[in-house]
FIBA-778618 format. One record per residue: residue in three letters; x, z, y of N, C-alpha, C, CB in turn; chain; residue number from 0. Coordinates in steps of 0.02 Angstrom, whole numbers, plus 32768, in hexadecimal, padded with zeros to 4 digits. Glycine has a CB too. Layout:
N
PT   r  nxx  nzz  nyy caxx cazz cayy  cxx  czz  cyy cbxx cbzz cbyy c   k
PT ALA    X    Z    Y    X    Z    Y    X    Z    Y    X    Z    Y A NUM
...
//
This chain:
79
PT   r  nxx  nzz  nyy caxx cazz cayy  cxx  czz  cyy cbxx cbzz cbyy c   k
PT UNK 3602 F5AA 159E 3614 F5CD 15DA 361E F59C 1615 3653 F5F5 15CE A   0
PT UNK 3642 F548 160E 3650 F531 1643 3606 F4F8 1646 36A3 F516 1642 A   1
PT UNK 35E6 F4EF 1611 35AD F4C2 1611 3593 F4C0 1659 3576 F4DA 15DE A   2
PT UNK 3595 F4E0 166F 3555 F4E9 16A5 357D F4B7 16E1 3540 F550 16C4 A   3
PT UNK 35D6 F4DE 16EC 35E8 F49D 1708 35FB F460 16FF 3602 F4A1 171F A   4
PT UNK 35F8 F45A 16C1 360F F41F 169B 35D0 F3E4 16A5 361C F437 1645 A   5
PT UNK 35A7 F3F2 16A8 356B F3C4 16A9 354B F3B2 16FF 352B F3F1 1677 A   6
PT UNK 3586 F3EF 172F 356E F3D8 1774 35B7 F391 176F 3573 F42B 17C6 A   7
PT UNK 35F5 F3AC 1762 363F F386 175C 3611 F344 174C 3684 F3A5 1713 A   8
PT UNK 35EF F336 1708 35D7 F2FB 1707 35BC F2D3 1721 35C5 F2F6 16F0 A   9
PT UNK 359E F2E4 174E 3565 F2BB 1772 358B F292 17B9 351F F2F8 178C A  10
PT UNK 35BA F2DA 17C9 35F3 F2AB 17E5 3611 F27F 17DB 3616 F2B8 17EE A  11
PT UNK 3635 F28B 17A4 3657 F251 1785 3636 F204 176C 3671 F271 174C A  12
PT UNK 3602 F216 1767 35E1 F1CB 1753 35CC F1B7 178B 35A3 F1C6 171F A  13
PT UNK 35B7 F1DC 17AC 35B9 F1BD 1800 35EF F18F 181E 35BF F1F8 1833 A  14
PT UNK 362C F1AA 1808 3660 F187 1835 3662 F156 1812 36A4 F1A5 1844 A  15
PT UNK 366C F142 17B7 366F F138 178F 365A F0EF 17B2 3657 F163 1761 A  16
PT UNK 360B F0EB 1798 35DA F0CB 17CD 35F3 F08A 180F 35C1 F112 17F7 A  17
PT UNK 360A F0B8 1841 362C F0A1 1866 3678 F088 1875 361C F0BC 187D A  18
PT UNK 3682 F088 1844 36C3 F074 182B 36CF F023 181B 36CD F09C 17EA A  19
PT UNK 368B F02C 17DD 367A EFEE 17C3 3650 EFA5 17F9 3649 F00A 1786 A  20
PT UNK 3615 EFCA 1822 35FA EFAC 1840 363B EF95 1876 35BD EFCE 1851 A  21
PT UNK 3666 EFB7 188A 3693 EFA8 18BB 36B1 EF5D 18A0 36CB EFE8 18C2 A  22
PT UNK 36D5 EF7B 1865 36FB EF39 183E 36D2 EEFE 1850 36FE EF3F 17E4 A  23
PT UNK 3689 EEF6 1833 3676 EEBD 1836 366B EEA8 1885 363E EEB9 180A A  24
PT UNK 365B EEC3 18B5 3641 EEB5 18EF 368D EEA2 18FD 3614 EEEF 191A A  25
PT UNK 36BD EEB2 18EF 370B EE90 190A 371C EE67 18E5 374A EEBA 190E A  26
PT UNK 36FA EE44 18A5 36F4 EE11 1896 36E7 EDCF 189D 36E8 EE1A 1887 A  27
PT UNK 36B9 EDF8 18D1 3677 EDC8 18E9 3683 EDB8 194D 3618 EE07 18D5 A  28
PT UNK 36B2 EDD1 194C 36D7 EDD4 1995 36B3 EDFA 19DD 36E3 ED83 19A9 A  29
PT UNK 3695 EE30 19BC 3676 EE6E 19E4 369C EEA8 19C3 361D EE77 19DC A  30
PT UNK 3690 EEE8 19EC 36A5 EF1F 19CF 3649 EF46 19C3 36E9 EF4A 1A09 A  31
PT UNK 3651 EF8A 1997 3630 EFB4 19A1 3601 EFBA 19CC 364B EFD3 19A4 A  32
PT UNK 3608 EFD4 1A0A 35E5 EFF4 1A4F 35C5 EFB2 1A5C 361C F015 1A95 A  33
PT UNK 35E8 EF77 1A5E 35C5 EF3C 1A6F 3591 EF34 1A43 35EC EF02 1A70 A  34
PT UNK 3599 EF30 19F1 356E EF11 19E0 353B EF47 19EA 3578 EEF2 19A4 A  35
PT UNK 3543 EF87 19DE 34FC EFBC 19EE 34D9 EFC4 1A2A 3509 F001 19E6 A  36
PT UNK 350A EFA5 1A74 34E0 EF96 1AA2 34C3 EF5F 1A9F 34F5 EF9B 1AD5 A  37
PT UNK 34D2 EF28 1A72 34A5 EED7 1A71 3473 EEEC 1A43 34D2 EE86 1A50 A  38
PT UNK 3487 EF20 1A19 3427 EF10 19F0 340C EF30 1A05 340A EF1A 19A5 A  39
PT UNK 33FD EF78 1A43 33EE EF8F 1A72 33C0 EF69 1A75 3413 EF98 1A9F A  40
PT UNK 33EC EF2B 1AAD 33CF EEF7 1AD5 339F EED6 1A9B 340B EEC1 1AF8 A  41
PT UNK 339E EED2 1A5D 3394 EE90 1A4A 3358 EEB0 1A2B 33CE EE63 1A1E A  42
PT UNK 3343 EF05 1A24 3315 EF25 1A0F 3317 EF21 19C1 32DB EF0E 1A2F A  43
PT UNK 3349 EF1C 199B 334D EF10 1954 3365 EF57 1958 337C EECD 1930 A  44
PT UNK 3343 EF8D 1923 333F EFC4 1919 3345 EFC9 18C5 3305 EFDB 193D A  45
PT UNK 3397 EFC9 18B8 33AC EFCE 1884 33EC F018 1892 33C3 EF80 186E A  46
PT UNK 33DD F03E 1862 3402 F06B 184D 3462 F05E 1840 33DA F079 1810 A  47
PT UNK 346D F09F 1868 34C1 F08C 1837 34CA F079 17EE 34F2 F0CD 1832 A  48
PT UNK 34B2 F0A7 17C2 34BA F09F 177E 34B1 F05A 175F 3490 F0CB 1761 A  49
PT UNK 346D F03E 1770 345D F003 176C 348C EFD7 1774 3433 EFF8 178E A  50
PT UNK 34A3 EFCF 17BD 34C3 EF95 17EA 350C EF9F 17BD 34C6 EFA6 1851 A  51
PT UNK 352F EFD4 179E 3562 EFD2 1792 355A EFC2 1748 3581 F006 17AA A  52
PT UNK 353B EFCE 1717 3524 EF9F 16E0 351C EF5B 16F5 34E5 EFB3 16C3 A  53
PT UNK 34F8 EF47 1724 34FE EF01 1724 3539 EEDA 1736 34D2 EEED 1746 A  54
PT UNK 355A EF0E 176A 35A4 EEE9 1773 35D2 EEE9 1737 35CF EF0D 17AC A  55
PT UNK 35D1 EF14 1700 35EF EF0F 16C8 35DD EF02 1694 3605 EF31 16BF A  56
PT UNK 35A3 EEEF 168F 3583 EEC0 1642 3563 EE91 1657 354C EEE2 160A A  57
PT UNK 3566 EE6B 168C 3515 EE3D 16B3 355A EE16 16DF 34BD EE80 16FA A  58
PT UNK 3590 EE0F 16E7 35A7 EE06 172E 3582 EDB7 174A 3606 EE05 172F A  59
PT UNK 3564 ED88 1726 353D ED5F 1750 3500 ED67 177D 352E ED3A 172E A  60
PT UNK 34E5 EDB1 175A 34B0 EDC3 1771 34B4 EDEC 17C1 3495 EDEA 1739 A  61
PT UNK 34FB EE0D 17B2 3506 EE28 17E0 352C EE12 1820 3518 EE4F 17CA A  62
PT UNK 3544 EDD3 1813 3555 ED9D 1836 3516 ED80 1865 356F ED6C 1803 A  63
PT UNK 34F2 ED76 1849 34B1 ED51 1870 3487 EDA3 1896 346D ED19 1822 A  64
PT UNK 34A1 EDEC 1877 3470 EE11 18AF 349D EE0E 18D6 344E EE5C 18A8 A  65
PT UNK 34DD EE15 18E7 350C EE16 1905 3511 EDD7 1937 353B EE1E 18D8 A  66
PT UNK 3502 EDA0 192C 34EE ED49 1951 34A6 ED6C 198D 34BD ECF4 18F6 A  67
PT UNK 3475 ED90 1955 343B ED8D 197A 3431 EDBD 19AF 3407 ED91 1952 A  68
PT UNK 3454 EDF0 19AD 346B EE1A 19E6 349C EE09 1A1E 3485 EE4D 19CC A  69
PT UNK 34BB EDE8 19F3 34F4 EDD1 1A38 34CC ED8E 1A6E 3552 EDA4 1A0B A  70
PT UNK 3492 ED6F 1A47 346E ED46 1A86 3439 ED60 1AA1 3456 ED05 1A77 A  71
PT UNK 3424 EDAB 1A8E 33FF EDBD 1AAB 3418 EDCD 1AE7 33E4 EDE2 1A8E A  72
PT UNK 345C EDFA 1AF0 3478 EE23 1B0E 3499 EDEB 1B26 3496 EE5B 1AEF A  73
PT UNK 34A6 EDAF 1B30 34A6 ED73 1B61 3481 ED6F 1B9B 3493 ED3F 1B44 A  74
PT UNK 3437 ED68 1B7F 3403 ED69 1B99 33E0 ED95 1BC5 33EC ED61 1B75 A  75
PT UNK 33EF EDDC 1BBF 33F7 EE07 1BD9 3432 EE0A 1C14 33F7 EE2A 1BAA A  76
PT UNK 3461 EE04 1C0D 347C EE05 1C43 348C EDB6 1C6D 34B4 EE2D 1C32 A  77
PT UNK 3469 ED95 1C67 3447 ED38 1C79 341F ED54 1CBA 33FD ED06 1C29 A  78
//
C-alpha cells in the first residue's frame, strides 16, 4: 500500500545521503559543497553524486586529488 511512496522517500534520501558524505569530504579538504560543485563545473569533470560520494568514502585519496583538480581549475577561472 505505501510502496509506491516508499520508493519516491528513497531516492530522496540517498540524495541527501549523497550529499552529506560528499560535503564531509569537501570540508575535509577545506571547501564546502556548493564550492566544490561550482569548481568541477568550472573544471568540466562530469562526475555524478553517487559516484563522488563513494569516492569520498572508500577512495578518500582519490577524492582528494578530484577535489585539488577542481579547486585549480576554478583558480584559473576566476585568474
Amino acid at each position: 500500500m505505501h510502496a509506491y511512496r516508499g520508493r519516491k522517500n528513497k531516492k530522496r534520501f540517498m540524495r541527501r545521503l549523497w550529499i552529506v558524505r560528499i560535503n564531509a569530504g569537501a570540508r575535509a579538504n577545506g571547501t564546502t559543497y556548493s564550492q566544490l560543485t561550482h569548481a568541477l563545473l568550472l573544471a568540466g569533470i562530469q562526475i555524478d553524486r553517487k559516484a563522488l560520494a563513494d569516492l569520498a568514502v572508500m577512495d578518500p585519496i582519490a577524492f582528494t586529488k578530484v577535489v585539488e583538480t577542481a579547486k585549480r581549475a576554478a583558480a584559473a577561472a576566476a585568474a
